[in-house]
N, C-alpha and C positions, 0 to 999 in steps of 0.2 A: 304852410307850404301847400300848393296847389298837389293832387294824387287825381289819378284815373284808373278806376274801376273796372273793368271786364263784367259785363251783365248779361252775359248770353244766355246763361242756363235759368233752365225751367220755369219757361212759358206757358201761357195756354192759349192755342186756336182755335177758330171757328171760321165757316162759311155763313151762318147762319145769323144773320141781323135782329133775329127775336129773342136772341139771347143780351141786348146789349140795348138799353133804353137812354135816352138821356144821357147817350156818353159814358152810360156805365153800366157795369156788370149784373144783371138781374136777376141771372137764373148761374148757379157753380157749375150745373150739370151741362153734359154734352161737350164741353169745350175738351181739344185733344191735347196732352200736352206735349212738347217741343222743345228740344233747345236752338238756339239762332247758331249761326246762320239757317234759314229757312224758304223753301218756296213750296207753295201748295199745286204748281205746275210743273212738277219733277218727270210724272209719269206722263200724262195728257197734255205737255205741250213738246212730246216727242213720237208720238204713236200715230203724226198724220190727222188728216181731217180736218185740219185746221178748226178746230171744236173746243179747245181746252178755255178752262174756266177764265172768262176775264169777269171781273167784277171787284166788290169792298170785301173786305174779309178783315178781320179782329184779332189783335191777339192783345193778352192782357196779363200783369206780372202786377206783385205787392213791392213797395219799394220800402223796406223797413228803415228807422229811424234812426237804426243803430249803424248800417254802413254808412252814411253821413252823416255822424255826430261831431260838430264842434267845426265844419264849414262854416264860414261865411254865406258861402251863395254854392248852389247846387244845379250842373246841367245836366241833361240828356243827350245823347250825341247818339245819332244815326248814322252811321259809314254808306248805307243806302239801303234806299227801300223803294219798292217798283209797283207804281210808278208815281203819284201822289200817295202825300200820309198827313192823315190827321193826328196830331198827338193830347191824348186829353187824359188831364194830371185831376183826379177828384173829380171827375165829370167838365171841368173849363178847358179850353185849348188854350194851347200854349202856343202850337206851334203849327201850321202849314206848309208843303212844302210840295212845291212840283220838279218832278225829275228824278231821276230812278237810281244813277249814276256815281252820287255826288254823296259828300256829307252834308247835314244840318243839324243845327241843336238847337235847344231850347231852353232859357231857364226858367228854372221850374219851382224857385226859393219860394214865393210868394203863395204857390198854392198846398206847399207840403204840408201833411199832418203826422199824428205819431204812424200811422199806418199807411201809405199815399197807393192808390189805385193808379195804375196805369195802364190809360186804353190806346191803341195805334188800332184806326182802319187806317190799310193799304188797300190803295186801287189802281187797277191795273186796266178797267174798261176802257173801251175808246173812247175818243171826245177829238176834239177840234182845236185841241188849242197846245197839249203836252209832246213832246216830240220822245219817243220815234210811236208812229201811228201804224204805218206802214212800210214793213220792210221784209226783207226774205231771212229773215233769224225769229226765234218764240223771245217774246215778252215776259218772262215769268215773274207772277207776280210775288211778293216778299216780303219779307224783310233776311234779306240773304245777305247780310256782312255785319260786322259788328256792332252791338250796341253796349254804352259806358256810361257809364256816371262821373261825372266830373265836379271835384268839389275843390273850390277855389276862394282865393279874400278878394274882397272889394276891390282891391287895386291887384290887375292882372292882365294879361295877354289878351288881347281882342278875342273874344273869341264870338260874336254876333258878328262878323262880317265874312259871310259866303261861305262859312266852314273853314276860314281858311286858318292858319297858325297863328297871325299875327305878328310874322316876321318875314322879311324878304331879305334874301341875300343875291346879291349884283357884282358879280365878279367882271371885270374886262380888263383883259391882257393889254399890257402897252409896253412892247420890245420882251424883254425877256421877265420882265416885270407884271404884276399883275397888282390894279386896284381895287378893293373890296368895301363896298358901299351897304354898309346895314342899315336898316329901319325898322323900329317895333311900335308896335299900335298896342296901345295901352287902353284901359278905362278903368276907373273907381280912382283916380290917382287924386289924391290930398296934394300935393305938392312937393312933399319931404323925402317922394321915393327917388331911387336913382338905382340907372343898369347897370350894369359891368358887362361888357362886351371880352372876347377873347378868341382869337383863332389859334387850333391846335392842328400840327404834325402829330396824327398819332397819338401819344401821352404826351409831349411837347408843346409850351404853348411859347407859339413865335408873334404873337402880338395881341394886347391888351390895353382897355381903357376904360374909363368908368363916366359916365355923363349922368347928369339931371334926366331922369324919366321921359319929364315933359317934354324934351330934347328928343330923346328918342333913337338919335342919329349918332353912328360914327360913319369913318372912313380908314381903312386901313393900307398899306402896300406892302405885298409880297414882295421882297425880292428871289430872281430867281426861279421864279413859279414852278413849279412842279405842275406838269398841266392835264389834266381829263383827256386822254387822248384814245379812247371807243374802245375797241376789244385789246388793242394792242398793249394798253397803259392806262386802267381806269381807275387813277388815282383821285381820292376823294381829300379833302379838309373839313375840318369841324368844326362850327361857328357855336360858342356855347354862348348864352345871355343869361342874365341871374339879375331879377329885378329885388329891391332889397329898398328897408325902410329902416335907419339906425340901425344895419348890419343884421334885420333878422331878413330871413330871406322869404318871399313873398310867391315867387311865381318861378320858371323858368325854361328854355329852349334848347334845344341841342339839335342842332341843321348842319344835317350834312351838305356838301356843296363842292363843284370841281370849277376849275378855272381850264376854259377853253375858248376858241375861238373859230370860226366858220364863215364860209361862204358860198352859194351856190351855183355858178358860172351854165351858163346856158350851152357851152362847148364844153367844158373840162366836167361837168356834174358837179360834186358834192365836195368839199375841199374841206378839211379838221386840221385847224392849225397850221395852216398854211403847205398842206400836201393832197394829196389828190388821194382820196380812202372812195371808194367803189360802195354805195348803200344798195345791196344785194340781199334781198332777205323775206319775211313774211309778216303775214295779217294775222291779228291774232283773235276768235271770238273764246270766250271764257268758258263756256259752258261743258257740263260733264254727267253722264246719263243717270238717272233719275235725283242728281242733288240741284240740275239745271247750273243753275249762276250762287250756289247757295258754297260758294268753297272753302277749303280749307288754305291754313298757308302751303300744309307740302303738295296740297295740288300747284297753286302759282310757281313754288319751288323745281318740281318737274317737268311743267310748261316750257320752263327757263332753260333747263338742262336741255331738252331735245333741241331748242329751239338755237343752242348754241354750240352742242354736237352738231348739226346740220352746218353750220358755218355762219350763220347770218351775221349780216353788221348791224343791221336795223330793222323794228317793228313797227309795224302800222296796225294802232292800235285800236280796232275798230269793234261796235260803230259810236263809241260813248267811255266816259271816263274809267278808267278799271281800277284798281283797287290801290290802295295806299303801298303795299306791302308790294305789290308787284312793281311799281315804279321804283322803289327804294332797289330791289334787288337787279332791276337793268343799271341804276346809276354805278351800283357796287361791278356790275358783269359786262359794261362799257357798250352795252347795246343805244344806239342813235335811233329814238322815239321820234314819233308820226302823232299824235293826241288829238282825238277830236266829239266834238259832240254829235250826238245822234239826230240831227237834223239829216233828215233822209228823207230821200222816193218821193214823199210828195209834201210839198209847198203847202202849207197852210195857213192865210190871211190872219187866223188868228192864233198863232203861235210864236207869233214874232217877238213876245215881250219873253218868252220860253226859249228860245236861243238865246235870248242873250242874256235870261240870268243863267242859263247852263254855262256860256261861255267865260262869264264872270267867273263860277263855279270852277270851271278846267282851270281855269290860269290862277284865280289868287291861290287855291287848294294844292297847285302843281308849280308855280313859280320858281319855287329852290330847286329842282332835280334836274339835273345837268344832262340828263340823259335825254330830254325833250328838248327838241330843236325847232319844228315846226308845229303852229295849230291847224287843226284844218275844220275850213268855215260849214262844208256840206259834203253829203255823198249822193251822185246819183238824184240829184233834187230836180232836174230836169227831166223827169218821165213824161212828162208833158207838154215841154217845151221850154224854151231860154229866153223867150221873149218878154217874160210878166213880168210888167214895172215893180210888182211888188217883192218878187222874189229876187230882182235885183239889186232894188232900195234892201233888201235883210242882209242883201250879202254886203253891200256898200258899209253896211252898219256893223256889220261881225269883222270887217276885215279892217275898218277904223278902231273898233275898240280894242280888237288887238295889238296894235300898233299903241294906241293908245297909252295901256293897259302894260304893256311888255316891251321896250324898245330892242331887247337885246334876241327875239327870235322875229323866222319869219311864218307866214300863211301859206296854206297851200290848200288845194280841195279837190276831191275823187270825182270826175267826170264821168257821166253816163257814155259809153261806147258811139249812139247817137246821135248825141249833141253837135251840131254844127261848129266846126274849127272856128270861124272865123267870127261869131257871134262878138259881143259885148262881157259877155257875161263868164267866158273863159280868160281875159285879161283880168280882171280884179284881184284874184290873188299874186304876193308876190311868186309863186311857182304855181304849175298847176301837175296834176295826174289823171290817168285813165283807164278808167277798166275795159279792158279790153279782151274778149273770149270768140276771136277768130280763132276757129280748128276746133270751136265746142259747139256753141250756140250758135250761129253762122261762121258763111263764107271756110278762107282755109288755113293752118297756122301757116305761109308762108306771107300771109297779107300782115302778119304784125310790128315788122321791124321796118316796112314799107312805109305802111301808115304812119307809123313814128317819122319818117325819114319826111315829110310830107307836113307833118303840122313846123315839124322843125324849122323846114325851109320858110313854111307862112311865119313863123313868130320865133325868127332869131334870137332875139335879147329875151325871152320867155324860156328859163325854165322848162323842161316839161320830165315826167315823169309814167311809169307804169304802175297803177296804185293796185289794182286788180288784174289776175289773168288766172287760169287752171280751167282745169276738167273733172269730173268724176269717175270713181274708180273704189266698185267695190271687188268682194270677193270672185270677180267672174275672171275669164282668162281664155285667150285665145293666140293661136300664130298666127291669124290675120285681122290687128287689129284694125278696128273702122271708126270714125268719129260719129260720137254717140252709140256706143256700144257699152259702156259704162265698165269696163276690164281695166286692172290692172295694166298690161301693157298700153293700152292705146296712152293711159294719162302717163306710163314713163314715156313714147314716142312721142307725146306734144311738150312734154317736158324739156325734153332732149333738144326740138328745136326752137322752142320759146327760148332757152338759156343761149345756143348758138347766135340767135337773134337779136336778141337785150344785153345780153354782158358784151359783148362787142362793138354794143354802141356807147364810147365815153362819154356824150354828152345827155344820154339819159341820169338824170341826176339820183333818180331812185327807183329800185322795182320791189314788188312787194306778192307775194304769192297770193292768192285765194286760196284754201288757208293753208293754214300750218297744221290743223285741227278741223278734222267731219266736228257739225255741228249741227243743232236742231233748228226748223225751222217747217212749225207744224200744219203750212198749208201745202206744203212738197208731197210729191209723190212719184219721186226718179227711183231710176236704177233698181226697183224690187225692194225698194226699204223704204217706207211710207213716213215723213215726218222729219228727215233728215238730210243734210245737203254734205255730199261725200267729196268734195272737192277737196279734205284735206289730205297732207301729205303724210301725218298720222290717223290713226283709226280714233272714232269719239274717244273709247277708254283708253286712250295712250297705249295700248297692248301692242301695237303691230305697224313699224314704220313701210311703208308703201316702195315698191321700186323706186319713185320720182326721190323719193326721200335722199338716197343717194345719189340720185343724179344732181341735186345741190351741192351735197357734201364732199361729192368729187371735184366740184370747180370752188367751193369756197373754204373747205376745211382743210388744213395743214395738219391734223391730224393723219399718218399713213392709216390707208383701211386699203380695202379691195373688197365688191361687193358682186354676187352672182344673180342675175335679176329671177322672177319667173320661182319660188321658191315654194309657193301655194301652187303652180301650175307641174305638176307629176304626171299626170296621162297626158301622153300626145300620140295620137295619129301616125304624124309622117316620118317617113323613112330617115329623112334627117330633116334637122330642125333646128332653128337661131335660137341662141342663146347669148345673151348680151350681161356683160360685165362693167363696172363699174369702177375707178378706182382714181385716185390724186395721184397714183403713181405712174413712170413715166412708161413702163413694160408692163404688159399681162400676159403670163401662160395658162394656157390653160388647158388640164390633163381629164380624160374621160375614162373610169377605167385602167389609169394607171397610166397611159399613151400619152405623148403628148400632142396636143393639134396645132402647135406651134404657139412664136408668142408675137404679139402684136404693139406697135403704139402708136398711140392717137393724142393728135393734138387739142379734143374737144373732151379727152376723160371716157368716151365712151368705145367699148370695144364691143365685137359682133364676128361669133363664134360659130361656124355652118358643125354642127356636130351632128353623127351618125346614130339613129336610133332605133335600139336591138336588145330585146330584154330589160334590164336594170343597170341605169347608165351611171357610175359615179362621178360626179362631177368634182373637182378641185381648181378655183385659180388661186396662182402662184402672182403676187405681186411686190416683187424687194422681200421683207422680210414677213409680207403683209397672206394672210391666207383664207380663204372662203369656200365653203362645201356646198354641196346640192345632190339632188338628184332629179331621173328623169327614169319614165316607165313606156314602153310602147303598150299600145294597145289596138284593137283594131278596130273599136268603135268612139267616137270621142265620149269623152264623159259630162256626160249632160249636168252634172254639180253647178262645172264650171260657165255654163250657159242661166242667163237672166233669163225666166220664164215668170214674167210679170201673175201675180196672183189678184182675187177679190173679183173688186171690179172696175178692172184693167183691161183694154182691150187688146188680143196678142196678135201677133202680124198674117195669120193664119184667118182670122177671120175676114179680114177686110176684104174685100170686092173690088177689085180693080182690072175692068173690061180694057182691051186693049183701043190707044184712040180716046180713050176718055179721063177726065181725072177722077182721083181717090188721095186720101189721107194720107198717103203715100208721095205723093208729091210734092216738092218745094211750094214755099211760098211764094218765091218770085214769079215763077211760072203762072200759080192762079192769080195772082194780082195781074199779070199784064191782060189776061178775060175780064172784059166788064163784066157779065155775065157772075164769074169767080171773086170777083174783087166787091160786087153787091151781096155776094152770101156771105161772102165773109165777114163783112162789116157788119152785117145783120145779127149772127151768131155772135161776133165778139158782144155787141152791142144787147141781147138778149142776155148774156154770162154775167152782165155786170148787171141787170135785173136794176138799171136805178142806183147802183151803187158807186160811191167815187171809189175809183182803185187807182193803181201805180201811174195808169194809161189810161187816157181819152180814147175812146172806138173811134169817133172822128175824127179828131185829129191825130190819128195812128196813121189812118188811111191817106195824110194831105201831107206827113212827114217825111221826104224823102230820106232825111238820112236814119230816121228809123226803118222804111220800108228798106233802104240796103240791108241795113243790120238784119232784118226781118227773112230775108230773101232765100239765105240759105238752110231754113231751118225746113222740116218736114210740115204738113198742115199738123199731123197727128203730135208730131213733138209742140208746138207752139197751144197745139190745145190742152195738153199736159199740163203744160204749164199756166192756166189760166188760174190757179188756185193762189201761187206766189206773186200776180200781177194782181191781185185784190177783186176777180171776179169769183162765182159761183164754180167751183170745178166741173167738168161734165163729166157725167156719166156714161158706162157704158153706151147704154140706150141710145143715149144724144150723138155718139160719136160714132156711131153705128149709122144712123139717117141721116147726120151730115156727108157721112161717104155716101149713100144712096144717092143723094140729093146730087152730088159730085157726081156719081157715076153718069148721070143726066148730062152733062156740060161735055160737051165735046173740044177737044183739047186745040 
């Protein structure tokens, strides 16, 4: 009978390549040891600078004799390793493997000895051809999930194609009835094996059969179905297989699997089983401060929990496949998956055979979990444009083999803000989504339900979706918040009208936060904390949910709560002061002091409280049986804690030079672009930043893009140069941004 091993513990690493000859071990010394999960980019791909180590790194474990004694054949199995791995058994390779996301394995019968070395370089350097290259999250490199031993007989479960089980289960509903379509891929089979198939209720088994191997095939029918029905009802079945040769048992499966049905109506949105369920919810990146992507399960565990405290129905689960154990736990928790691979930002000629074994990758390895509804082909892959026949030939090809490959989900893919509506390349999927951060990065949050309203009208029968939107929001705070201030308040007030905006429109079929989770992404350098992108609605370490937090959980969770926004924010200033509350319930009172200020309702969940401020203010709201405390403190000077006063070298708003009549760094974009004058320095500077290097964006063709240059319009010069570290240029430095405003203050407005 096949067993799987657990092989995490104690490794040895290295950075160092002169430890490691001929694929094998030369020198004992130096090398660190480790247990896996593992990434060597824990600290340095979160600390900013975009600097952290990419390159091959080693690590190396003895595989003794004795835990595989009396297999037949013996694999290696990687859950994922980042971003390419070599795997070399006795100094041979066994195995190759691009893609960072995914499992692969390798057998390794042929090379064992009584004592087997084994070498894994990961590489995580850039190249041309591995996706993702460039994106606004860290790379870290690893081997940060599980690795196992797999010792199995000659005759057994596929296990050399794409990582995946070597079983699929094919549920679809017809009336109240549900048929079930299994298939198993076999190899070493002699002829004499045969499976036994069974679906169980529970401990219950409601139907059984036994076939010839080489057959492979049943079919079964539910009656009755008990059906997968998302948060409300996410009831699961369990498909067990048991391959067997003259009744001794050989190999075997156990697939969980729901039976449901879907569709996604370009007016009505997202429909489960023939009802209209609202997909309202967030993005999820994985990462966690100094383990990076290296996690455990109660991390994925508590991921879960927030993310379903918050209300959500559905994640977007971005930018690449996530971990085995995490999808088991949405199927069980009735959460409706987004799955996609990390084909991002920029298009690359020779990556195309790298999409599409990733995507092979996502779907055979992910085919059973009922919780995934849609694949998605790209994110954001038009930074430079939607016109490359080649980048459309990839999508042509990802969005066939899906279909292909899966008949029972659909496609969908994250569109750049950008990208022109009306292009070619935003029909191919069957639905499409958008990121969109009007009210952050340009323009104003009242343009987002607008512009939705507006592709709508162009592409009626189209699906469309909000696959990205948010703000950042760190520990800062303010009563006037402003966009781009990076305060807590500002990101609950774009909060507040993002969700007025989106959940009101039913034929958005899905919206999805940016994120759910601050996360690293070590060319950034916002909001006073170098390395990391604070858009989410939890803090990186889970420790501290964000006001927006509850402005979610007040329109999507049926749990009662009542929440007092503003809890890090104690010194204020003025005489009196808003205080905004939060709550699923239908009344808020709320008492200052013991007084009451009266009680209010609203029919958006958000309430806004003018309270007096004098001394040490108790706060209490009263909501049903639901209660929340705070307080507030006057003072008479603000407290500077709560104010962003960028450090290093940063440029602060105090320096910059801006003569009246002229411009400065200080100024939109749109405005210096409509100066020729403004619009040739600028394109000069961006096009100096990239030094010769491909990044996110062409300088040129930045400058000929109109619907970039809108997007473009509303940002600061000084914010859009900030950001030149996340777009794949050189960041500039002080100095630089210091003589580009000089040079500005030159141009007469």
């Amino acid at each position: 009978m096949s067993k799987k091993i657990n092989w995490n513990e104690s490794w040895l690493f290295t950075k160092d390549a002169a430890l490691v000859r001929n694929n094998t071990v030369v020198c004992a010394e130096g090398w660190e040891a480790v247990n896996l999960p593992h990434t060597w980019n824990g600290k340095d791909g979160q600390d900013g600078g975009s600097d952290y180590y990419r390159s091959t790194c080693y690590y190396t474990k003895k595989l003794c004799k004795c835990i595989y004694e009396g297999a037949q054949e013996v694999y290696i199995e990687f859950e994922g390793a980042n971003s390419s791995a070599d795997v070399y058994v006795n100094g041979r390779l066994a195995v190759h493997h691009d893609g960072g996301y995914s499992t692969f394995r390798a057998n390794i019968t042929e090379f064992l000895s009584d004592e087997t070395e084994i070498v894994v370089a990961v590489d995580n350097a850039p190249n041309d051809r591995v996706y993702p290259q460039m994106a606004d999250f860290t790379f870290y490199g690893g081997i940060y999930r599980n690795v196992n031993i797999l010792c199995v007989p000659e005759a057994r479960f596929d296990l050399d194609y794409f990582g995946g089980p070597g079983i699929t289960v094919t549920p679809v509903v017809e009336g109240s009835d549900a048929k079930v379509d299994v298939t198993a891929y076999f190899t070493g089979l002699k002829g004499t094996e045969h499976v036994k198939f069974a679906i169980k209720d529970g401990d219950s088994v409601i139907a059984e059969t036994v076939t010839c191997a080489k057959e492979g095939r049943a079919s079964f029918v539910i009656k009755n179905a008990h059906l997968w029905n998302g948060r409300r009802d996410p009831f699961l079945y369990t498909l067990e297989a048991v391959l067997t040769d003259n009744k001794t048992e050989l190999d075997s499966r156990n697939v969980k699997f729901g039976c449901r049905y879907f569709e996604i109506d370009p007016e009505r949105g997202f429909i489960l089983n023939g009802k209209e369920y609202p997909l309202r919810g967030v993005s999820r990146h994985q990462d966690r401060p100094e383990i990076g992507n290296a996690l455990l399960p109660e991390h994925h565990k508590e991921d879960l929990d927030l993310i379903y405290e918050v209300g959500a129905t559905t994640i977007r689960l971005a930018h690449y496949q996530h971990n085995q154990y995490f999808y088991d736990l949405c199927d069980e928790m009735g959460f409706v998956l987004w799955a996609e691979i990390p084909y991002i930002s920029n298009h690359m000629p020779n990556g195309r055979e790298n999409t599409i074994s990733q995507m092979k990758e996502l779907i055979i390895q992910n085919y059973n979990h009922p919780s995934i509804f849609v694949w998605g082909l790209s994110n954001e892959i038009t930074m430079k444009g939607a016109d490359d026949p080649d980048l459309l030939e990839n999508h042509r090809i990802l969005n066939d083999l899906c279909h292909e490959m899966d008949k029972t989900r659909l496609t969908t893919m994250a569109v750049v803000s950008m990208c022109p509506m009306d292009g070619e390349y935003v029909t191919i999927p069957d639905t499409v989504s958008w990121n969109h951060y009007f009210g952050w990065y340009g323009g104003d949050t009242s343009m987002n339900g607008p512009w939705m309203d507006r592709f709508h009208e162009m592409h009626p029968n189209l699906p469309v979706g909000m696959s990205e939107y948010g703000c950042e929001a760190l520990n800062w705070h303010t009563s006037d918040p402003q966009q781009g201030d990076y305060t807590e308040e500002y990101q609950a007030y774009y909060h507040e009208e993002l969700i007025k905006q989106l959940f009101t429109r039913p034929y958005i079929w899905a919206t999805h936060v940016w994120n759910m989770f601050d996360f690293a992404a070590d060319a950034r350098s916002e909001g006073g904390e170098d390395g990391m992108n604070h858009k989410g609605l939890v803090t990186f370490d889970r420790k501290y949910k964000k006001d927006a937090f509850y402005a979610y959980k007040a329109w999507l969770s049926e749990e009662p709560f009542v929440h007092i926004c503003g809890k890090r924010y104690v010194d204020r200033v003025e005489d009196v002061t808003k205080v905004t509350v939060y709550s699923n319930q239908p009344e808020v009172e709320l008492f200052a002091n013991g007084v009451s200020l009266g009680k209010q309702t609203s029919e958006v969940h958000f309430f806004y409280f003018d309270v007096p401020n004098a001394g040490t203010t108790e706060l209490i709201a009263k909501a049903g049986e639901c209660e929340d405390k705070s307080k507030i403190v006057k003072v008479d000077k603000f407290n500077d804690s709560y104010r962003m006063v960028e450090t290093g070298d940063v440029l602060n708003w105090f320096e910059i030079t801006a003569p009246e009549g002229y411009f400065s760094i200080n100024d939109k974009m749109g405005d210096l672009l409509k100066n020729p004058a403004g619009r040739e320095m600028m394109l000069g500077t961006i096009k100096a930043a990239m030094g010769g290097k491909e990044g996110m964006v062409d300088a040129s063709a930045m400058m000929e893009n109109e619907a970039m240059l809108s997007f473009m319009a509303g940002f600061t010069i000084k914010r859009l140069m900030s950001m030149m570290g996340p777009m794949g240029a050189e960041p500039l430095s002080k100095e630089q941004m210091l003589a580009f405003n000089a040079a500005l203050n030159k141009i007469e407005k």
